[in-house]
DRENNUDREN-156363 format. One record per residue: residue in three letters; x, y, z of N, C-alpha, C in turn; chain. Coordinates in nm, 3 decimals, padded with zeros to 5 digits. Layout:
REM DRENNUDREN-156363
<rec><res>ALA</res><n_px>X</n_px><n_py>Y</n_py><n_pz>Z</n_pz><ca_px>X</ca_px><ca_py>Y</ca_py><ca_pz>Z</ca_pz><c_px>X</c_px><c_py>Y</c_py><c_pz>Z</c_pz><chain>A</chain></rec>
...
This chain:
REM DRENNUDREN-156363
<rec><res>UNK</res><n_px>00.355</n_px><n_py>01.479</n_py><n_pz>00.818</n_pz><ca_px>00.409</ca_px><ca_py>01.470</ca_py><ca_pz>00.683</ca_pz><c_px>00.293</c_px><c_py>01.466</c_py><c_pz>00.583</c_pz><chain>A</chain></rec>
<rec><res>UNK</res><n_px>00.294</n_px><n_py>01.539</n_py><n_pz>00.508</n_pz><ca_px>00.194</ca_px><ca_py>01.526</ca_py><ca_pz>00.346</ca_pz><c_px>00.212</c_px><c_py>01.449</c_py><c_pz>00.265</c_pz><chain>A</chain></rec>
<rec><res>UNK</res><n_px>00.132</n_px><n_py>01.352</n_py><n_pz>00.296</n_pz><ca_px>00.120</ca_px><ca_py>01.204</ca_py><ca_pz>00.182</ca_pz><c_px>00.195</c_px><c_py>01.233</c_py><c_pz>00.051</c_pz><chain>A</chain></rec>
<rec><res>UNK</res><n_px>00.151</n_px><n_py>01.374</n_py><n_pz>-00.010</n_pz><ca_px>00.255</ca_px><ca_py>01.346</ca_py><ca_pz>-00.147</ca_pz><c_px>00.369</c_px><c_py>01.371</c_py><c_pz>-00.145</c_pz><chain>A</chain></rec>
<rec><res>UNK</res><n_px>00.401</n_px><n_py>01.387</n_py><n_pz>-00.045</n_pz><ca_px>00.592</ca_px><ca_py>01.398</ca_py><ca_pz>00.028</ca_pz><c_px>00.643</c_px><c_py>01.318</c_py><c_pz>00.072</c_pz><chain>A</chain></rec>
<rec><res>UNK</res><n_px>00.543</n_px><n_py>01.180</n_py><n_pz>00.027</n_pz><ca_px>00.610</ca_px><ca_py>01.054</ca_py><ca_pz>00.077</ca_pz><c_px>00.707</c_px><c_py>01.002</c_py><c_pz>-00.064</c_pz><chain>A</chain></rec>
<rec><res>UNK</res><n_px>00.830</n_px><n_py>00.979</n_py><n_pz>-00.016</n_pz><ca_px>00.910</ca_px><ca_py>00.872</ca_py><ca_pz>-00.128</ca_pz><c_px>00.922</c_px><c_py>00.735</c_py><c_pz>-00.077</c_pz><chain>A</chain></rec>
<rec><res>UNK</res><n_px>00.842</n_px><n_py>00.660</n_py><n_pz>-00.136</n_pz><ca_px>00.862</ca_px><ca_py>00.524</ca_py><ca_pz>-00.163</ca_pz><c_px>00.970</c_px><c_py>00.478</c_py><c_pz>-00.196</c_pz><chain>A</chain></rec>
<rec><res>UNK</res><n_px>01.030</n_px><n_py>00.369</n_py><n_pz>-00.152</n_pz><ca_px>01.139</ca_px><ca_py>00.266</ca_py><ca_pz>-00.142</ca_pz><c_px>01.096</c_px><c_py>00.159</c_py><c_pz>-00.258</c_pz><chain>A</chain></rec>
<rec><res>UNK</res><n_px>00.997</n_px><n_py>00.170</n_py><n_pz>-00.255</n_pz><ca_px>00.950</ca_px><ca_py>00.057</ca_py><ca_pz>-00.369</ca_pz><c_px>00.764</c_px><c_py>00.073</c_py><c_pz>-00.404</c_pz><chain>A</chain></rec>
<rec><res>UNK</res><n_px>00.817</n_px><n_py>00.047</n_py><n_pz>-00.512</n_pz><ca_px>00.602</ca_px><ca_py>00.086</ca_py><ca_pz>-00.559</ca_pz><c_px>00.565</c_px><c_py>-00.041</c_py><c_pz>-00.661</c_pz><chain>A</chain></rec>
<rec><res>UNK</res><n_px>00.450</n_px><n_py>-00.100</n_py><n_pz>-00.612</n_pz><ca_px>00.405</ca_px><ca_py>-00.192</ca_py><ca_pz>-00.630</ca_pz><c_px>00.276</c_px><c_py>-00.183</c_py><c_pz>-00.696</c_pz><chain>A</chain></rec>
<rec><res>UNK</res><n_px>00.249</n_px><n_py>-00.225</n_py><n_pz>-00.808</n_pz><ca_px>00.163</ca_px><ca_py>-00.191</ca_py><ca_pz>-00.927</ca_pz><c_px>00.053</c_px><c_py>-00.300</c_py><c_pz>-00.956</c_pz><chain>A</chain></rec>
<rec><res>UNK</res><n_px>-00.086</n_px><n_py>-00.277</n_py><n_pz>-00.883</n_pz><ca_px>-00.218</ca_px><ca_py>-00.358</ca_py><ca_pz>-00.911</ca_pz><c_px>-00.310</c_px><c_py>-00.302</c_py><c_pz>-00.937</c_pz><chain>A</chain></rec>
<rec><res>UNK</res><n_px>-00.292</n_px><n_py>-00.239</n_py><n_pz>-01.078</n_pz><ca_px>-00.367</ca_px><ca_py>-00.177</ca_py><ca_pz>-01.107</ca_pz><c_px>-00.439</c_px><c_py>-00.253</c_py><c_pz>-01.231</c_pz><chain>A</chain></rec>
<rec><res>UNK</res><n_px>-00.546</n_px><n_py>-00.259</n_py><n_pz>-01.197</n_pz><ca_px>-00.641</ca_px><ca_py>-00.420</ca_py><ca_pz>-01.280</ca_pz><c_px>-00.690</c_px><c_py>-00.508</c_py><c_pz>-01.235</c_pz><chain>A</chain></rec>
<rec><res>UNK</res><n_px>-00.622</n_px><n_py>-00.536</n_py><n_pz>-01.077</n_pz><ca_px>-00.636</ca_px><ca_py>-00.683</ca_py><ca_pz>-01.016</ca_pz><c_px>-00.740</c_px><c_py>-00.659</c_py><c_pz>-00.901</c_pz><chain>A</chain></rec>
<rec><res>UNK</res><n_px>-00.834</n_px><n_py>-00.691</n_py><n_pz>-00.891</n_pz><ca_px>-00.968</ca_px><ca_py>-00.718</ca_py><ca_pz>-00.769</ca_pz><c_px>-00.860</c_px><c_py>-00.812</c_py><c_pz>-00.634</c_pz><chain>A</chain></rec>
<rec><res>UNK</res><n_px>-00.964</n_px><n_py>-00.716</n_py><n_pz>-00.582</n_pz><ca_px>-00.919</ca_px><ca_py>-00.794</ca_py><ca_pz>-00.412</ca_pz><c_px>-00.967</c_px><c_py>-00.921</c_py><c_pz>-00.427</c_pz><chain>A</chain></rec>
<rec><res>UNK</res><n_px>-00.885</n_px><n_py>-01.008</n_py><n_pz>-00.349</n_pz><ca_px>-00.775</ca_px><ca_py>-00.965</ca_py><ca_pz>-00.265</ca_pz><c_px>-00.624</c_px><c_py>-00.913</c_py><c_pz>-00.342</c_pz><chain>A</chain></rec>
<rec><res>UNK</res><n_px>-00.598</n_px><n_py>-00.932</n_py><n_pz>-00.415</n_pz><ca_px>-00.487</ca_px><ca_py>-00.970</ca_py><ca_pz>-00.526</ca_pz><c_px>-00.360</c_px><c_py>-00.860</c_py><c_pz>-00.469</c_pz><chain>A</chain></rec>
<rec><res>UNK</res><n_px>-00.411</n_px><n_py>-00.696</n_py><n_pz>-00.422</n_pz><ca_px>-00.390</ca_px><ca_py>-00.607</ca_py><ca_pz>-00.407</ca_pz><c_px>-00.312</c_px><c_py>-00.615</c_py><c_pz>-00.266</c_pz><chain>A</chain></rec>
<rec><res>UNK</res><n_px>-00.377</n_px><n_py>-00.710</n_py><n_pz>-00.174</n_pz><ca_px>-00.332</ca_px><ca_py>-00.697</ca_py><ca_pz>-00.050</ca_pz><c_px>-00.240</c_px><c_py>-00.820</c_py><c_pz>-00.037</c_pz><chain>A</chain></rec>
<rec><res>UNK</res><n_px>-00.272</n_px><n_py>-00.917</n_py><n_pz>-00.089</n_pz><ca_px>-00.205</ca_px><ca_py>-01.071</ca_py><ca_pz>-00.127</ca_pz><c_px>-00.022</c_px><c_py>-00.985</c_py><c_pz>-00.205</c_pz><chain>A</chain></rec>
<rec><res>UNK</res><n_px>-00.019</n_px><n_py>-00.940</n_py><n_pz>-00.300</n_pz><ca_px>00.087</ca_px><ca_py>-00.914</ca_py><ca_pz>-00.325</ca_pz><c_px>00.173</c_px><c_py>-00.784</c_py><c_pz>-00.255</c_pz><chain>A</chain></rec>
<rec><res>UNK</res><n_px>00.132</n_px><n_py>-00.717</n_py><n_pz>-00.176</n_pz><ca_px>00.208</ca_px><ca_py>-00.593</ca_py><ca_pz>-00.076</ca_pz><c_px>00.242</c_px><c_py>-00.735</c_py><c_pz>00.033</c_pz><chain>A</chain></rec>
<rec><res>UNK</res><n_px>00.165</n_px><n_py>-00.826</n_py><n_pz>00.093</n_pz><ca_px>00.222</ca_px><ca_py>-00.897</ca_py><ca_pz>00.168</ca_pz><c_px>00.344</c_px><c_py>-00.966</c_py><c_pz>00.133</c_pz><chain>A</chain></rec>
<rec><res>UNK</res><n_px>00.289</n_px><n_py>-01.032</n_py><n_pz>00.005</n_pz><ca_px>00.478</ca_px><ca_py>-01.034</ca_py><ca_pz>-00.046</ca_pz><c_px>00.586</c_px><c_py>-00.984</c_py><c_pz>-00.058</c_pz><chain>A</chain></rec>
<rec><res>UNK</res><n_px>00.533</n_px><n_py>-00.829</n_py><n_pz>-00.110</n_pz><ca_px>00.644</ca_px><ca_py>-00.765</ca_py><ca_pz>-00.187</ca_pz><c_px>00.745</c_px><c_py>-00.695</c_py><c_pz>-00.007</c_pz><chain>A</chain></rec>
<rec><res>UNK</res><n_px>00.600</n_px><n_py>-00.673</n_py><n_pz>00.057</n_pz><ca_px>00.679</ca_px><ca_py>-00.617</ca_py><ca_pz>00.144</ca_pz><c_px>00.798</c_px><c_py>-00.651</c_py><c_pz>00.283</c_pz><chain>A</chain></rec>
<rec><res>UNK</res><n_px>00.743</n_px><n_py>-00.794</n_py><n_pz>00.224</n_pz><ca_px>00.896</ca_px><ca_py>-00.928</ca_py><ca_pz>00.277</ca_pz><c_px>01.004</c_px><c_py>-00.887</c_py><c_pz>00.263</c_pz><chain>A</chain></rec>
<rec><res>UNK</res><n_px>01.018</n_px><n_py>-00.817</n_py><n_pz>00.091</n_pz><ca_px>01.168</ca_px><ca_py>-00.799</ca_py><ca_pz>00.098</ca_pz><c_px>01.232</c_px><c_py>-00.685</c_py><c_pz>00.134</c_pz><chain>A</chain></rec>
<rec><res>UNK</res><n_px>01.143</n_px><n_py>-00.600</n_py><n_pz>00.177</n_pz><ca_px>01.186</ca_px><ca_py>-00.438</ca_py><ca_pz>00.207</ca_pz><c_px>01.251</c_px><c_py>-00.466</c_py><c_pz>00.372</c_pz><chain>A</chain></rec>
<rec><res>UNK</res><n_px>01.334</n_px><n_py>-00.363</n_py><n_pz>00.390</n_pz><ca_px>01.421</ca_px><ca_py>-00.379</ca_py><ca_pz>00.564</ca_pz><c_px>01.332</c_px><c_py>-00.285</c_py><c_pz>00.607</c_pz><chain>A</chain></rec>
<rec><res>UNK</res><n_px>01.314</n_px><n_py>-00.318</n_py><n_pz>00.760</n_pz><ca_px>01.220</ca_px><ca_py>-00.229</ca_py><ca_pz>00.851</ca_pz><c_px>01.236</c_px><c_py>-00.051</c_py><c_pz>00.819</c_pz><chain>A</chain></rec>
<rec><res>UNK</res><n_px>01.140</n_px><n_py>-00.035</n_py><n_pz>00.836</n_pz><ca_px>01.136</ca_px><ca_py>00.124</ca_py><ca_pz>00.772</ca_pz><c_px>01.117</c_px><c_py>00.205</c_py><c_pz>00.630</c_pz><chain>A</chain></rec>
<rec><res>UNK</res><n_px>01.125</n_px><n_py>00.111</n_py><n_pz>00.554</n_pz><ca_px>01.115</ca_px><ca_py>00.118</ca_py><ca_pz>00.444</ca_pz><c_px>00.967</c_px><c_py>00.174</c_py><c_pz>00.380</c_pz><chain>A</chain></rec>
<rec><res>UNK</res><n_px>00.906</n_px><n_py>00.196</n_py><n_pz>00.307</n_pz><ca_px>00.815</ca_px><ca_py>00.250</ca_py><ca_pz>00.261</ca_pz><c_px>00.760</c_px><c_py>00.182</c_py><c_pz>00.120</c_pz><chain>A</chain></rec>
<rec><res>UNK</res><n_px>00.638</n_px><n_py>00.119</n_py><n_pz>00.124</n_pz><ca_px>00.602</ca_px><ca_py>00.097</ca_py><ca_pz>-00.014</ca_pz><c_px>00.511</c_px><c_py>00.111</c_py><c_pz>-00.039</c_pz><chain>A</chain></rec>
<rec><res>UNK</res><n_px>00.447</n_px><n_py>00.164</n_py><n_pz>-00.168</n_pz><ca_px>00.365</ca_px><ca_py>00.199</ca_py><ca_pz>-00.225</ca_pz><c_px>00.279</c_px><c_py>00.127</c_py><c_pz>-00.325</c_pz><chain>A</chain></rec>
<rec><res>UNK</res><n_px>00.152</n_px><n_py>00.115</n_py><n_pz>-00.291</n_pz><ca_px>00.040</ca_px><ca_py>00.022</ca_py><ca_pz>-00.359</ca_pz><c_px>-00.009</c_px><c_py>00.059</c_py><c_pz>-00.484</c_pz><chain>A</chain></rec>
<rec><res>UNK</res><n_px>-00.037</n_px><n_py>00.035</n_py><n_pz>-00.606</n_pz><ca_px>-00.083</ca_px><ca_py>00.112</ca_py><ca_pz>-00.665</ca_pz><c_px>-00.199</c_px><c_py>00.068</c_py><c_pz>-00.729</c_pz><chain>A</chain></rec>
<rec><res>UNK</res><n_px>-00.361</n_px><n_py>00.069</n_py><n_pz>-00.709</n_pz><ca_px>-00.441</ca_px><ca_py>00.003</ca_py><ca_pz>-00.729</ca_pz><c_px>-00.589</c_px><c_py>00.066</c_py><c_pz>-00.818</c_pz><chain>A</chain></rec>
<rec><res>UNK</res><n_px>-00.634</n_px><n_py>00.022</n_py><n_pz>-00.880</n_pz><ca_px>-00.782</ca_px><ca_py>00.086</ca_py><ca_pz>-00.927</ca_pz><c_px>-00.884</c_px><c_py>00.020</c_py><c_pz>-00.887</c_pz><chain>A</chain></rec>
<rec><res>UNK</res><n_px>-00.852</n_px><n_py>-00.124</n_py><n_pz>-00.757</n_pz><ca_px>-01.032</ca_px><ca_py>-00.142</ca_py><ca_pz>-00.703</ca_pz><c_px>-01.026</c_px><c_py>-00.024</c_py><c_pz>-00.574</c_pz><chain>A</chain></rec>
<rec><res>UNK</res><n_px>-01.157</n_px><n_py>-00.059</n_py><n_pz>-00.521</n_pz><ca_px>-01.209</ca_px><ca_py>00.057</ca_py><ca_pz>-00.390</ca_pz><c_px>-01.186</c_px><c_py>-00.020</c_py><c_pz>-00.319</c_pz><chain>A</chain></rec>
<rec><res>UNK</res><n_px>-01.115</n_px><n_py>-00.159</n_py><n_pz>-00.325</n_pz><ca_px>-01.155</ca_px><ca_py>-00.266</ca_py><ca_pz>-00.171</ca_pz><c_px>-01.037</c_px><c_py>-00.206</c_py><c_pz>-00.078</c_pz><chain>A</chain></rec>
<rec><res>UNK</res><n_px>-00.884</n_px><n_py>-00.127</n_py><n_pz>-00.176</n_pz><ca_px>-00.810</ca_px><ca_py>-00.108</ca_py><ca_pz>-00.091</ca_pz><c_px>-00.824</c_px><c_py>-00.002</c_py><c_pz>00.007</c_pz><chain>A</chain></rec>
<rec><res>UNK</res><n_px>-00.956</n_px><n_py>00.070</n_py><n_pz>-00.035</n_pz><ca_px>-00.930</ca_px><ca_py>00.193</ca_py><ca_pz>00.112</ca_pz><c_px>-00.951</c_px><c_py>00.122</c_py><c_pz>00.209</c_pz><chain>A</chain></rec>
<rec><res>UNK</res><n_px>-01.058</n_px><n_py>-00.012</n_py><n_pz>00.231</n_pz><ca_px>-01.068</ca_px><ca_py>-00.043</ca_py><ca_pz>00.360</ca_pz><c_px>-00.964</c_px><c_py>-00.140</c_py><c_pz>00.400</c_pz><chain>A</chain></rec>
<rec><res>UNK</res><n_px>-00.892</n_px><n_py>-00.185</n_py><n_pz>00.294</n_pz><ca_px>-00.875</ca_px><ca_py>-00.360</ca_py><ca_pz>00.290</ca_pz><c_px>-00.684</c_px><c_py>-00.333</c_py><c_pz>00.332</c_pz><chain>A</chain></rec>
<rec><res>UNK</res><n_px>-00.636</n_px><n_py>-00.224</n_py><n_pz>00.296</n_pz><ca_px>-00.540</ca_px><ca_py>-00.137</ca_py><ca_pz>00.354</ca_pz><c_px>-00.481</c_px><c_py>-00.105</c_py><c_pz>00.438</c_pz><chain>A</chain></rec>
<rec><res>UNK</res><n_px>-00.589</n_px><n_py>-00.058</n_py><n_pz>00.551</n_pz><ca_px>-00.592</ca_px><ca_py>-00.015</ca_py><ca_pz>00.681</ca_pz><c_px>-00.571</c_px><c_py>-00.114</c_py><c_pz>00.752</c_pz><chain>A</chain></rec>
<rec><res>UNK</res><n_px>-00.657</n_px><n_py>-00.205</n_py><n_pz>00.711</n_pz><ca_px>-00.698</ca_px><ca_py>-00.333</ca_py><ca_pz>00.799</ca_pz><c_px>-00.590</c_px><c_py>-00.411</c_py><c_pz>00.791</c_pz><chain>A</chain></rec>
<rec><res>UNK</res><n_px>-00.501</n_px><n_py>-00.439</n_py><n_pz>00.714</n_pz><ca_px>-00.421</ca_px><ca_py>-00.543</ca_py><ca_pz>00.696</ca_pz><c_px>-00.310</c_px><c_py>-00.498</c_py><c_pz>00.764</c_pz><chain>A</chain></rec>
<rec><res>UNK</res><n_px>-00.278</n_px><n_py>-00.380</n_py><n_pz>00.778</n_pz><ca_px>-00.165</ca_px><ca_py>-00.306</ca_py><ca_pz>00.851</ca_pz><c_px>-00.189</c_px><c_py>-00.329</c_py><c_pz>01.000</c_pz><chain>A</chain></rec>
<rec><res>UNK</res><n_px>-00.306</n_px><n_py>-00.297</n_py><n_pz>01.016</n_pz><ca_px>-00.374</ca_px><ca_py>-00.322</ca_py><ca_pz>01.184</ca_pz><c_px>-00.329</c_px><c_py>-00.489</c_py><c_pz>01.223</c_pz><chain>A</chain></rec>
<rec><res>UNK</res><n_px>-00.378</n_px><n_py>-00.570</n_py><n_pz>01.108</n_pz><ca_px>-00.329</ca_px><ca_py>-00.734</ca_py><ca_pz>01.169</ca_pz><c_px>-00.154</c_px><c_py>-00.792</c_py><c_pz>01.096</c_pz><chain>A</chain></rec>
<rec><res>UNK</res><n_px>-00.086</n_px><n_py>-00.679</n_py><n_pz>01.060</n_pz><ca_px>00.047</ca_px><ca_py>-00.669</ca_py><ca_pz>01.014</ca_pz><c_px>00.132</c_px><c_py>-00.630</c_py><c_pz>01.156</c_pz><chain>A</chain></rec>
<rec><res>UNK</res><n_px>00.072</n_px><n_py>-00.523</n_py><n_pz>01.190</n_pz><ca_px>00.176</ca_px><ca_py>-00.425</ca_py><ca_pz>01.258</ca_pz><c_px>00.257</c_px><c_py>-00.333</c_py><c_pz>01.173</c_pz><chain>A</chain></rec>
<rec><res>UNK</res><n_px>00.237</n_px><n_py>-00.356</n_py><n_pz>01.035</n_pz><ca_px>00.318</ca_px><ca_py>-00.254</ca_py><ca_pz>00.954</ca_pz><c_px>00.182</c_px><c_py>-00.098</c_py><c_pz>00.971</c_pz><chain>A</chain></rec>
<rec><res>UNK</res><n_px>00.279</n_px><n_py>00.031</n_py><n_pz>00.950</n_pz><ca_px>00.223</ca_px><ca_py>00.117</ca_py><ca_pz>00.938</ca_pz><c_px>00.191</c_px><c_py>00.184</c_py><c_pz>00.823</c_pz><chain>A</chain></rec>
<rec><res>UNK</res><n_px>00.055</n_px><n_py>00.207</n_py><n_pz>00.858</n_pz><ca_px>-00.050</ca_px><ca_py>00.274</ca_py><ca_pz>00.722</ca_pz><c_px>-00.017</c_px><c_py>00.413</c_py><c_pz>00.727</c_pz><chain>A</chain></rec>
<rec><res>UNK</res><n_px>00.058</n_px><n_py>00.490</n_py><n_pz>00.644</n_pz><ca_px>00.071</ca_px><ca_py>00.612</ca_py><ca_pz>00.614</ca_pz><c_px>00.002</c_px><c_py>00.709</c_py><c_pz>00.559</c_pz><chain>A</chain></rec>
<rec><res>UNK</res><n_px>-00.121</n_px><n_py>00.645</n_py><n_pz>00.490</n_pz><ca_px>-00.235</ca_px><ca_py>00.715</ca_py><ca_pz>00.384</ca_pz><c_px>-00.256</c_px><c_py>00.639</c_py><c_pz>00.282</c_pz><chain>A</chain></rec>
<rec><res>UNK</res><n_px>-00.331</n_px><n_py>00.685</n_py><n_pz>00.224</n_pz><ca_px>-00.396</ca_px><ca_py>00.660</ca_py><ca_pz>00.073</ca_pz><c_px>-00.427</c_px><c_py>00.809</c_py><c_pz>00.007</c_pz><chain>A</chain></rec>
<rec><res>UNK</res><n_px>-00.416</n_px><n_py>00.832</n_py><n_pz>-00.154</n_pz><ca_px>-00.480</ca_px><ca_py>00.935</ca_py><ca_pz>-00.202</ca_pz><c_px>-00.524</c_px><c_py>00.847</c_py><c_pz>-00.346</c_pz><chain>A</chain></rec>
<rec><res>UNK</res><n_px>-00.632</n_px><n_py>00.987</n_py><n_pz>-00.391</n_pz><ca_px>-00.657</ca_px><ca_py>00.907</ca_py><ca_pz>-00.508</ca_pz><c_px>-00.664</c_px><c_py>00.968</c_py><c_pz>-00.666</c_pz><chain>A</chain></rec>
<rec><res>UNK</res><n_px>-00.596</n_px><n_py>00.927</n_py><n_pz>-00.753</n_pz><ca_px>-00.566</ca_px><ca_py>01.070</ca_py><ca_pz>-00.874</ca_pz><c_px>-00.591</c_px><c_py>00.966</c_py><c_pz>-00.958</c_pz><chain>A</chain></rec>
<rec><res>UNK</res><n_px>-00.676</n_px><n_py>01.065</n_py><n_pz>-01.072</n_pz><ca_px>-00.705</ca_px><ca_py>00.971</ca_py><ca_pz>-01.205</ca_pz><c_px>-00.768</c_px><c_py>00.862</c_py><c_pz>-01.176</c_pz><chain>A</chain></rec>
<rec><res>UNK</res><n_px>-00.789</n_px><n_py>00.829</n_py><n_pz>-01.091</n_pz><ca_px>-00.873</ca_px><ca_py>00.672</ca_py><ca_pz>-01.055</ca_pz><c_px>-00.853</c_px><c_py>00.591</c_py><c_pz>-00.993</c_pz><chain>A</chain></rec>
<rec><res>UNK</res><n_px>-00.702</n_px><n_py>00.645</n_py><n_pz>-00.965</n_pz><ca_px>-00.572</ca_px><ca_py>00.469</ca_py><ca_pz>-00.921</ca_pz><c_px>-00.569</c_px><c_py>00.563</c_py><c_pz>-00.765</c_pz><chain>A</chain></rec>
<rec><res>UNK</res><n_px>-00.580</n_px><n_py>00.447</n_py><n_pz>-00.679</n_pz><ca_px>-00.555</ca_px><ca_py>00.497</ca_py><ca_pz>-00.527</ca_pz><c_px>-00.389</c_px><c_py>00.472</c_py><c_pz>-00.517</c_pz><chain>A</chain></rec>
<rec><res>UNK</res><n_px>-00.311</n_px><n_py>00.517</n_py><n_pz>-00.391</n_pz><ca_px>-00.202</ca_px><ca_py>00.534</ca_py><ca_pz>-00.405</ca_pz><c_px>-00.179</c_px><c_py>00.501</c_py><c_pz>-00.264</c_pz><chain>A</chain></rec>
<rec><res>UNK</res><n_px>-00.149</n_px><n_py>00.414</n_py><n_pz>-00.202</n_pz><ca_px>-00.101</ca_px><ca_py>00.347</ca_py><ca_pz>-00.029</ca_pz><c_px>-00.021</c_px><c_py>00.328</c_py><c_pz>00.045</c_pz><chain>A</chain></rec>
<rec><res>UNK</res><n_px>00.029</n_px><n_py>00.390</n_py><n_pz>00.091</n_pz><ca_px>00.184</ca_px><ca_py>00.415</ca_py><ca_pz>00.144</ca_pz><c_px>00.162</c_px><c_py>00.313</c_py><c_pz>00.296</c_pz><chain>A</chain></rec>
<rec><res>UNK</res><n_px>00.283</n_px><n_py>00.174</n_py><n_pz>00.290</n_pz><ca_px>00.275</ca_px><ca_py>00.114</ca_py><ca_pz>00.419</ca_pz><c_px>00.404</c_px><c_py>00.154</c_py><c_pz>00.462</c_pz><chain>A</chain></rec>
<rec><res>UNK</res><n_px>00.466</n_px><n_py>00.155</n_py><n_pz>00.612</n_pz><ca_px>00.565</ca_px><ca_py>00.159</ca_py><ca_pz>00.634</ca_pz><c_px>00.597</c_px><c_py>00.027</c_py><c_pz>00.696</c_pz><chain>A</chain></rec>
<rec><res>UNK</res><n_px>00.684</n_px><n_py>-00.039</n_py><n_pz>00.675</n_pz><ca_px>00.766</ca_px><ca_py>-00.180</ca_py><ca_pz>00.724</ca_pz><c_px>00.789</c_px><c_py>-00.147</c_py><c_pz>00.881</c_pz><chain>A</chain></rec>
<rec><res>UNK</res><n_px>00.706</n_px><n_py>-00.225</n_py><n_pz>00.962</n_pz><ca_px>00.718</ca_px><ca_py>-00.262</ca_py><ca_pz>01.094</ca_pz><c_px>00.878</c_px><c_py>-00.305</c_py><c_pz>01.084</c_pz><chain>A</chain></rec>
């Protein structure tokens, strides 16, 4: 699948906020989504390319990609 053919279920907007802030609130937000679901990060630090991956790895939720336009990276997790 091509990352920009992903539709998000819900998109989640940290764009301003330094890590952790970025990964601290997808852990929340993505509480309320039902398994399978898809949500989307929306961030302007760089901590999330790594900080992203990694959290999905000690989640079990799945990392779908990242891209990056205008400045703001864009993170698609999928709900374990």
């Amino acid at each position: 699948m091509d990352i920009k053919e992903i539709k998000p279920d819900d998109i989640l907007d940290c764009v301003g906020l330094a890590c952790p802030m970025p990964i601290f609130k997808a852990s929340n937000r993505i509480k309320e989504l039902t398994p399978g679901q898809i949500l989307e990060v929306q961030s302007d630090d760089d901590g999330i390319v790594k900080d992203m991956p990694a959290w999905c790895r000690l989640t079990g939720n799945e990392f779908l990609g990242l891209v990056k336009e205008n400045g703001e990276y864009h993170a698609y997790v999928r709900k374990k």
